[in-house]
OpenMM code with the backbone's topology and positions (N, CA, C; nanometers):
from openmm import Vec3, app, unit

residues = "UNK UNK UNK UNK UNK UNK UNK UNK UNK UNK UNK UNK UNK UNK UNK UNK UNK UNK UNK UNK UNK UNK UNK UNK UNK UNK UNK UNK UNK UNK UNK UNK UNK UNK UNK UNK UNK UNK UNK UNK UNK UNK UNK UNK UNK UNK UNK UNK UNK UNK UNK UNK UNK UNK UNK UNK UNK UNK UNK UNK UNK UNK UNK UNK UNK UNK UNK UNK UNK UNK UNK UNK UNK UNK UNK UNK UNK UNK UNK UNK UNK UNK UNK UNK UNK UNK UNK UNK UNK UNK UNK UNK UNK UNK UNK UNK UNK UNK UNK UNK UNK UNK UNK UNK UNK UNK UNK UNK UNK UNK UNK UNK UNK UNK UNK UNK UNK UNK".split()
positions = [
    Vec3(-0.8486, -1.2208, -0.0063),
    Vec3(-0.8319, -1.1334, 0.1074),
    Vec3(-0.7955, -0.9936, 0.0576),
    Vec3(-0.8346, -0.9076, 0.1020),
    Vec3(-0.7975, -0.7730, 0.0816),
    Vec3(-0.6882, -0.6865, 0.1844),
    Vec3(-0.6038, -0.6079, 0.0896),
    Vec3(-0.5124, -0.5820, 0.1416),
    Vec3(-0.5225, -0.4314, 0.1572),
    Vec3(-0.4919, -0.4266, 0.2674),
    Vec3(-0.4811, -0.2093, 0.2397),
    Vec3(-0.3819, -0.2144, 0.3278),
    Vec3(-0.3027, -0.0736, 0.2657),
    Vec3(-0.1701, 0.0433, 0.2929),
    Vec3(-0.1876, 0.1304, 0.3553),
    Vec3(-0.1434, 0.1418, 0.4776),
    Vec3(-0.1703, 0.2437, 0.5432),
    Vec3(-0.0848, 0.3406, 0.5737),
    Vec3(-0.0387, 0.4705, 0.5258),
    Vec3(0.0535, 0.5395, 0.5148),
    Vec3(0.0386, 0.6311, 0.6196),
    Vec3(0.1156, 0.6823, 0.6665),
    Vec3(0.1285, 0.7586, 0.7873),
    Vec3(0.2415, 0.8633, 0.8530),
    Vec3(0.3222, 0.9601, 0.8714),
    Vec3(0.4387, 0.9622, 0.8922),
    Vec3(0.3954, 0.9808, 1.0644),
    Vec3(0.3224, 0.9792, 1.1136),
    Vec3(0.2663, 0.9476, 1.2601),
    Vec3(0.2689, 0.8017, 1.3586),
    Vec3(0.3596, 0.7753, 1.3990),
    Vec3(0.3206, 0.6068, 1.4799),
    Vec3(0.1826, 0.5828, 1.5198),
    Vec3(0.2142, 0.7194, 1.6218),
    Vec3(0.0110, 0.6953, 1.6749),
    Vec3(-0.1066, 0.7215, 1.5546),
    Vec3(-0.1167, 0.7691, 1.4322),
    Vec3(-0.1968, 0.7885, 1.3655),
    Vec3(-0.2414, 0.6565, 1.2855),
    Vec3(-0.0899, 0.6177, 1.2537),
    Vec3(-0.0786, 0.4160, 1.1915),
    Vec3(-0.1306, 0.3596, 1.2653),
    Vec3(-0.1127, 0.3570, 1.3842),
    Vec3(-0.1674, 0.2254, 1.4591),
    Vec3(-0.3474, 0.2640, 1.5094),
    Vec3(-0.3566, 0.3865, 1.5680),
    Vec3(-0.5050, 0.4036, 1.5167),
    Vec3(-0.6062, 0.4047, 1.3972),
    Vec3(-0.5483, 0.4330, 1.2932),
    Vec3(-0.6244, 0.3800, 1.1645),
    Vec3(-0.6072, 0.2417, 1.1744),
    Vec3(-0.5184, 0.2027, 1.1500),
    Vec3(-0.4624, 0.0241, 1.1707),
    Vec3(-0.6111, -0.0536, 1.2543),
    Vec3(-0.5601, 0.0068, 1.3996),
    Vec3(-0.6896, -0.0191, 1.4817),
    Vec3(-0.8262, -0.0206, 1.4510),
    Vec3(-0.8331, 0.0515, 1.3819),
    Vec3(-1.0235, 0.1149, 1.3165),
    Vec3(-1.0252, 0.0276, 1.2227),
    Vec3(-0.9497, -0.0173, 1.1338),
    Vec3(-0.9572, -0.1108, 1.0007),
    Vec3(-0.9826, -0.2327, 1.1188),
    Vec3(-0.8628, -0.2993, 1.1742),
    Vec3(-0.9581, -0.4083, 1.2109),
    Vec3(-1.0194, -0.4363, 1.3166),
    Vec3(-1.0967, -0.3385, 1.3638),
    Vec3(-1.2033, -0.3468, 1.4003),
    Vec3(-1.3487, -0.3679, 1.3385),
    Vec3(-1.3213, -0.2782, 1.2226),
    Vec3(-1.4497, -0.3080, 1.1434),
    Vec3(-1.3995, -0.3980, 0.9854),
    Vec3(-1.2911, -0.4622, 1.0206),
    Vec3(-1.2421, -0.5269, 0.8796),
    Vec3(-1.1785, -0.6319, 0.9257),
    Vec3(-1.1705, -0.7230, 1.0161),
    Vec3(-1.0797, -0.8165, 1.1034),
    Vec3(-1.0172, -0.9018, 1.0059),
    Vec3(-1.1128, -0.9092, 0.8322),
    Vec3(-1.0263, -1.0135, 0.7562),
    Vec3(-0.9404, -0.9661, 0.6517),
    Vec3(-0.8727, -0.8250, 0.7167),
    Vec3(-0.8318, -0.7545, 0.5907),
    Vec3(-0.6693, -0.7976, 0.6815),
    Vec3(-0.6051, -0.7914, 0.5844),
    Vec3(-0.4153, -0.8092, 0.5619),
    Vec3(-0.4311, -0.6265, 0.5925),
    Vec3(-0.3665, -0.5912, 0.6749),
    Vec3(-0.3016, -0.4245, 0.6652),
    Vec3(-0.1163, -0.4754, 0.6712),
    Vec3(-0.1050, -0.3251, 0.5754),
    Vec3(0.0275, -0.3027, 0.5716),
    Vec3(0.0391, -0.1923, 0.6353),
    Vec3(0.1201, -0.1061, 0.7246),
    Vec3(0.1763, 0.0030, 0.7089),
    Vec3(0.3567, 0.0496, 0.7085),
    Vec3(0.2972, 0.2222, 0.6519),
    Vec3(0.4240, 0.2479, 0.5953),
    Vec3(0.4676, 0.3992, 0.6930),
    Vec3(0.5670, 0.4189, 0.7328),
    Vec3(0.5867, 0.6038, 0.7596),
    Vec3(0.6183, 0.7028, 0.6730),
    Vec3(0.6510, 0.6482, 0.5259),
    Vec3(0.6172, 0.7834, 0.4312),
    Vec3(0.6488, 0.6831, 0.3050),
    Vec3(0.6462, 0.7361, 0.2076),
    Vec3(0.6056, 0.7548, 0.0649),
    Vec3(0.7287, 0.6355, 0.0268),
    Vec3(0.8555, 0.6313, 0.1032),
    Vec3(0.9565, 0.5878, 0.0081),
    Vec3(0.9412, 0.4243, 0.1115),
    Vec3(0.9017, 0.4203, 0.2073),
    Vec3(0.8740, 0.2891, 0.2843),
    Vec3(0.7408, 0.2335, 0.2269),
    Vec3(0.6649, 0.3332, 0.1810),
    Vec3(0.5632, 0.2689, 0.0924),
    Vec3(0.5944, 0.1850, -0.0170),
    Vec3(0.6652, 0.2694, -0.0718),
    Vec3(0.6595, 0.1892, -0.2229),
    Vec3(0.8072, 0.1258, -0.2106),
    Vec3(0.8386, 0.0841, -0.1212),
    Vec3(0.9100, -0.0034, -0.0968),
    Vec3(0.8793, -0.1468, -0.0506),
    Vec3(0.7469, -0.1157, 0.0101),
    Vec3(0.6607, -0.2724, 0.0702),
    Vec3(0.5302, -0.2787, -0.0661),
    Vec3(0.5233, -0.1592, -0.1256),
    Vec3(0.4841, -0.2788, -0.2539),
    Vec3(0.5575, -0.3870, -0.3827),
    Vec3(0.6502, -0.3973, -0.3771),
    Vec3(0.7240, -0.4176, -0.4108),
    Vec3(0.6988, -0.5996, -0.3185),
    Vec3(0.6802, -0.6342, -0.2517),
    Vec3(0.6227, -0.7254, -0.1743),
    Vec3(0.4918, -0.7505, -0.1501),
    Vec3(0.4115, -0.6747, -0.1803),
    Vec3(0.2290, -0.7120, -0.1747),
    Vec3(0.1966, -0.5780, -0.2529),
    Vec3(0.0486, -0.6200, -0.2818),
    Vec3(-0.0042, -0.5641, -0.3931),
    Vec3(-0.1324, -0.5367, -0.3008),
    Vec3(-0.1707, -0.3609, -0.2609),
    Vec3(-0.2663, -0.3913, -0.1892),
    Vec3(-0.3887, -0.3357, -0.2860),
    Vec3(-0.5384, -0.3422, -0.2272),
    Vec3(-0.6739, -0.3482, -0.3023),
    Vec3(-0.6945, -0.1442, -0.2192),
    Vec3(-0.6717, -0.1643, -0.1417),
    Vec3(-0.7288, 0.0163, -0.0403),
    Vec3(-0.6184, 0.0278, 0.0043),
    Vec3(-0.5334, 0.1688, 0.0108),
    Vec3(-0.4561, 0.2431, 0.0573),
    Vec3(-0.5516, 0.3824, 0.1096),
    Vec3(-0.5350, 0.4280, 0.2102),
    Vec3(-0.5101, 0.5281, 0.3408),
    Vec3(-0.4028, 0.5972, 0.3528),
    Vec3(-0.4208, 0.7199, 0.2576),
    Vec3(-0.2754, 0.8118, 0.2575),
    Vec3(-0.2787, 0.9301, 0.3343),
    Vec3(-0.1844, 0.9803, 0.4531),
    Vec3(-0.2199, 1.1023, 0.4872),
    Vec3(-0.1340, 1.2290, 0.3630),
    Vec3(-0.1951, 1.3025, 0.3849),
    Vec3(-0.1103, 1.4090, 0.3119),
    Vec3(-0.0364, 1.4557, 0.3421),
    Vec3(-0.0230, 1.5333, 0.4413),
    Vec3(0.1224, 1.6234, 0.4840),
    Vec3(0.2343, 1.4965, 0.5301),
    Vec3(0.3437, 1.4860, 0.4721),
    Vec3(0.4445, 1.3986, 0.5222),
    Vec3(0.5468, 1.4502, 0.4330),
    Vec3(0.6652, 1.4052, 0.5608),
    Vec3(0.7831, 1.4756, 0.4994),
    Vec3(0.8450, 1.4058, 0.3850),
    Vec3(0.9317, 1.4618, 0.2905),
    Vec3(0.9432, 1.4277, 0.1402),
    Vec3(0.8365, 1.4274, 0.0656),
    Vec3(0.7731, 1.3065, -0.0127),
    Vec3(0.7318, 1.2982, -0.1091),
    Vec3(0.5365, 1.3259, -0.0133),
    Vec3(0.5044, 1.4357, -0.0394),
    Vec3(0.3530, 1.4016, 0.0008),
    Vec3(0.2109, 1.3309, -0.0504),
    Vec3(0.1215, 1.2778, 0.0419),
    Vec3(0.0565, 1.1806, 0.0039),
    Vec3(-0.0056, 1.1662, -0.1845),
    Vec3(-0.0284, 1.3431, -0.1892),
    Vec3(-0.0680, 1.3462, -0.3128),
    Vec3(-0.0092, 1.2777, -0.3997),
    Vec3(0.1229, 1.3066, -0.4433),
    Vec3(0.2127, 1.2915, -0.5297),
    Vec3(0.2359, 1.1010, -0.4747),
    Vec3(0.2331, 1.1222, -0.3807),
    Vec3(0.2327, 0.8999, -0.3451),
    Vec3(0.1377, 0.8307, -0.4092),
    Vec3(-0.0062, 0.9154, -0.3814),
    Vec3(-0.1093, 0.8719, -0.4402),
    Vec3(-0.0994, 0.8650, -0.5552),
    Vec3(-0.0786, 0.9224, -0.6687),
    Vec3(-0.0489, 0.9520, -0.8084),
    Vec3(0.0536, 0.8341, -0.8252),
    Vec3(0.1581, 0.7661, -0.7441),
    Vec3(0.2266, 0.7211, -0.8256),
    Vec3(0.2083, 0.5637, -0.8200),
    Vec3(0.1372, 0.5465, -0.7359),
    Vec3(0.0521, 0.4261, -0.6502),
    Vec3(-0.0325, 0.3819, -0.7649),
    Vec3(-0.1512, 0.5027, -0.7713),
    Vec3(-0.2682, 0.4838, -0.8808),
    Vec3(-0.1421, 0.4229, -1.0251),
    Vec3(-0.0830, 0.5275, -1.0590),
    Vec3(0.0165, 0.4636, -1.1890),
    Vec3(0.0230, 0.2958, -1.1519),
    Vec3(0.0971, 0.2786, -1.0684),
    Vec3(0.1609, 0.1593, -1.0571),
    Vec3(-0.0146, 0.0034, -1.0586),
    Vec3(-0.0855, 0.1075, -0.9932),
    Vec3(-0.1919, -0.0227, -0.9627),
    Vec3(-0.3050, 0.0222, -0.9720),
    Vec3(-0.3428, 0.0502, -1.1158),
    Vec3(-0.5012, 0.1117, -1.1195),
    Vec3(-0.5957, 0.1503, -1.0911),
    Vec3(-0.6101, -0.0120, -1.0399),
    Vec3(-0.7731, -0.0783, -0.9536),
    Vec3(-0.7347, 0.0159, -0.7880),
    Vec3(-0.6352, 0.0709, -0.7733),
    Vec3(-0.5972, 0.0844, -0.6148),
    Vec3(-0.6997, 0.1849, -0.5755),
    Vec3(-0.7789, 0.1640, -0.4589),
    Vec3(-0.8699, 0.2378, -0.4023),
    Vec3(-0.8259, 0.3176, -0.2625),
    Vec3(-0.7800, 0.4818, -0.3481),
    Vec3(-0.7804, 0.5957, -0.2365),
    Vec3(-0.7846, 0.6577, -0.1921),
    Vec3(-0.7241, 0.6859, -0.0797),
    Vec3(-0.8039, 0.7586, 0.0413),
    Vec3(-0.7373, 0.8824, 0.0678),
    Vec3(-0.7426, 0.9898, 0.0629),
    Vec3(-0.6242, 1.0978, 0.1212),
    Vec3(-0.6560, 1.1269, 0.3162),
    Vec3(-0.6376, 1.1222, 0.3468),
    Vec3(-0.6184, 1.1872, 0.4875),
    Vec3(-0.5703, 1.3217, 0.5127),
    Vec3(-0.6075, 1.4002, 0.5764),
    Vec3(-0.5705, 1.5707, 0.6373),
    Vec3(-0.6668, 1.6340, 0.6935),
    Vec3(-0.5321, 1.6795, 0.7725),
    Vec3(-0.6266, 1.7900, 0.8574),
    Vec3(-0.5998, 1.9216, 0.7880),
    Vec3(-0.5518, 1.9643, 0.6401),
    Vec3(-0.5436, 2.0775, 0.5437),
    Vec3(-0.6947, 2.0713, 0.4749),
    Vec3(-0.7727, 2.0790, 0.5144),
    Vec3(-0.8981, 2.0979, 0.4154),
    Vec3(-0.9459, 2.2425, 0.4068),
    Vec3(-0.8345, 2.2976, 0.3542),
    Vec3(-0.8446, 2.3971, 0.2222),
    Vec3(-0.9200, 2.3477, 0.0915),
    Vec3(-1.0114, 2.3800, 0.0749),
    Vec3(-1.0484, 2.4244, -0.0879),
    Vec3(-0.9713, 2.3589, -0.2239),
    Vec3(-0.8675, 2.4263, -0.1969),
    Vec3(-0.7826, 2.3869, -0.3167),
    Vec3(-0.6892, 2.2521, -0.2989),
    Vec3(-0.6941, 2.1936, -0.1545),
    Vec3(-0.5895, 2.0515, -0.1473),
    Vec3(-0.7373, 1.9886, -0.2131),
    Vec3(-0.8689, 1.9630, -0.1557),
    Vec3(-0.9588, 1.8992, -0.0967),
    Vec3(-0.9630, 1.8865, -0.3231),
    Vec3(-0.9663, 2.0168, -0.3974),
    Vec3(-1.0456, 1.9715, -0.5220),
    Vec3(-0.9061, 1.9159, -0.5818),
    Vec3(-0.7846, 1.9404, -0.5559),
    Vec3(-0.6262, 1.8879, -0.5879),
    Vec3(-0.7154, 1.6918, -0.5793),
    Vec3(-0.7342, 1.6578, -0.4697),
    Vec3(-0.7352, 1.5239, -0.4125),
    Vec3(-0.8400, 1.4759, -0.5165),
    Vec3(-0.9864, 1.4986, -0.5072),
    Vec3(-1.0854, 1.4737, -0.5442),
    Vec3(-1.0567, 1.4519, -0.7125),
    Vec3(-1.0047, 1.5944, -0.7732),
    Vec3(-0.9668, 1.5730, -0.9343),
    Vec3(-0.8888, 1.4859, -0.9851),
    Vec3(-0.7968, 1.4322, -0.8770),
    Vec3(-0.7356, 1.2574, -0.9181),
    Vec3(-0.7942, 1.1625, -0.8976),
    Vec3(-0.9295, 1.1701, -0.8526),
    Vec3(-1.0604, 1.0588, -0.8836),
    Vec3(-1.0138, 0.9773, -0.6974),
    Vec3(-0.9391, 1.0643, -0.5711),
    Vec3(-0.8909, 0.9889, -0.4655),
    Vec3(-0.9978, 1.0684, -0.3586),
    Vec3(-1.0636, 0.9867, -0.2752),
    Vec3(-1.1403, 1.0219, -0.1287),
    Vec3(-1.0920, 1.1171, -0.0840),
    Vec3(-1.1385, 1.2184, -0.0164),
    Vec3(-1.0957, 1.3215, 0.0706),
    Vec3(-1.1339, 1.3019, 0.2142),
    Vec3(-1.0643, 1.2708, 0.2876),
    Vec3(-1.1012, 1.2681, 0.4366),
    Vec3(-1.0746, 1.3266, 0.5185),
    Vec3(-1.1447, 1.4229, 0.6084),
    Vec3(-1.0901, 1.5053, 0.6818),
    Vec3(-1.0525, 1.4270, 0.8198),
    Vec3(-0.9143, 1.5042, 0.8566),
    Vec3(-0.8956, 1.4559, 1.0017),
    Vec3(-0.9386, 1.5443, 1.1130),
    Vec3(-0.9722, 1.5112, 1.2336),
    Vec3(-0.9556, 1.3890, 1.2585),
    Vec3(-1.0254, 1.2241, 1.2188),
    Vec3(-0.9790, 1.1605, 1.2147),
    Vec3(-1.0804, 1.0121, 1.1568),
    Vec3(-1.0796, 0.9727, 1.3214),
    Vec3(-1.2342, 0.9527, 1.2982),
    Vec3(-1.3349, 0.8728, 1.4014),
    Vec3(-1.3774, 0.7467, 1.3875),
    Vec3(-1.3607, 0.6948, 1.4519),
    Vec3(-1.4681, 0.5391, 1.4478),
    Vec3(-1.5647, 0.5760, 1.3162),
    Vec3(-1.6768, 0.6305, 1.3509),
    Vec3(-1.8189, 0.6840, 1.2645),
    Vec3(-1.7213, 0.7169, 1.1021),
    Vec3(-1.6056, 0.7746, 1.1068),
    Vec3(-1.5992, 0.7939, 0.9790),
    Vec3(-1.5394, 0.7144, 0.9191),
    Vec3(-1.4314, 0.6212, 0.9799),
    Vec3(-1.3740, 0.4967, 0.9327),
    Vec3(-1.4682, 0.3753, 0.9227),
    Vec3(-1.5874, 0.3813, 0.9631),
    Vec3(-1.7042, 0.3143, 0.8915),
    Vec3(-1.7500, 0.3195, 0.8000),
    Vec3(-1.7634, 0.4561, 0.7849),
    Vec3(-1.8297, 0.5056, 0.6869),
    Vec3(-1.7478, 0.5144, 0.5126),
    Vec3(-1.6440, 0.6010, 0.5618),
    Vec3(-1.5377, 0.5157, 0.4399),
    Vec3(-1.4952, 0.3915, 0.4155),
    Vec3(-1.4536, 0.2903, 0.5343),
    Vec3(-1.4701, 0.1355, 0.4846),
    Vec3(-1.6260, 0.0373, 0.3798),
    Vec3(-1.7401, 0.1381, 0.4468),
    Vec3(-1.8622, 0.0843, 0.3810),
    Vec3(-1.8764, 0.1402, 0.2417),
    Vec3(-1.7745, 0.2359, 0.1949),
    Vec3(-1.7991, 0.2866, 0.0459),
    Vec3(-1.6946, 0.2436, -0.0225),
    Vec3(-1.5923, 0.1426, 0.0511),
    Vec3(-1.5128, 0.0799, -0.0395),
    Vec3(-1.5407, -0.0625, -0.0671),
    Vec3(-1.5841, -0.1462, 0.0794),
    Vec3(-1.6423, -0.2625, 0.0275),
    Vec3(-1.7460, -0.3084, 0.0982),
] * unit.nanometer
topology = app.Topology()
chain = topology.addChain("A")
for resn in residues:
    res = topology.addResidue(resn, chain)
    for name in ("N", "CA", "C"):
        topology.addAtom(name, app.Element.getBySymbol(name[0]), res)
């Protein structure tokens, strides 16, 4: 079974990604988290395959989560989330080998990124 992290410091943003995953993923395990330190606090309990990070969140931001995620679990396949698509976040994200997704996420694009992960 595959597991994905869904990071968020938004309730409504978690539970709508949440929503879009299983809709088009009904046999996936989701976790979610509201920032960086509740994250890597529930891995510590599961080991997920796709994480869904937004970027702007207070304390530690997604980037720097992402980075420490990838450390911790290689194989981890991810995703950045924002509605900052500046230039310089977008090649920041991309040059750590992590998805760039602009928000807002739609149905059409949470397809479309679920179909390029599995």
């Amino acid at each position: 079974m595959t597991t994905i992290l869904i990071i968020d410091d938004s309730q409504l943003a978690r539970n709508m990604v949440s929503g879009m995953v299983r809709g088009a993923r009904p046999d996936w395990f989701i976790v979610t988290a509201k920032n960086a330190d509740d994250a890597l606090e529930k891995v510590n309990d599961v080991v997920p395959d796709v994480a869904i990070v937004d970027f702007n969140m207070p304390g530690m931001d997604g980037l720097n989560l992402s980075c420490a995620l990838h450390e911790r679990f290689p194989a981890l396949d991810i995703s950045i989330l924002t509605a900052n698509v500046q230039d310089s976040i977008r090649r920041k994200v991309t040059d750590k080998g992590f998805r760039f997704v602009e928000k807002p996420i739609t149905q059409d694009k949470m397809r479309e990124l679920l179909a390029t992960i599995a």
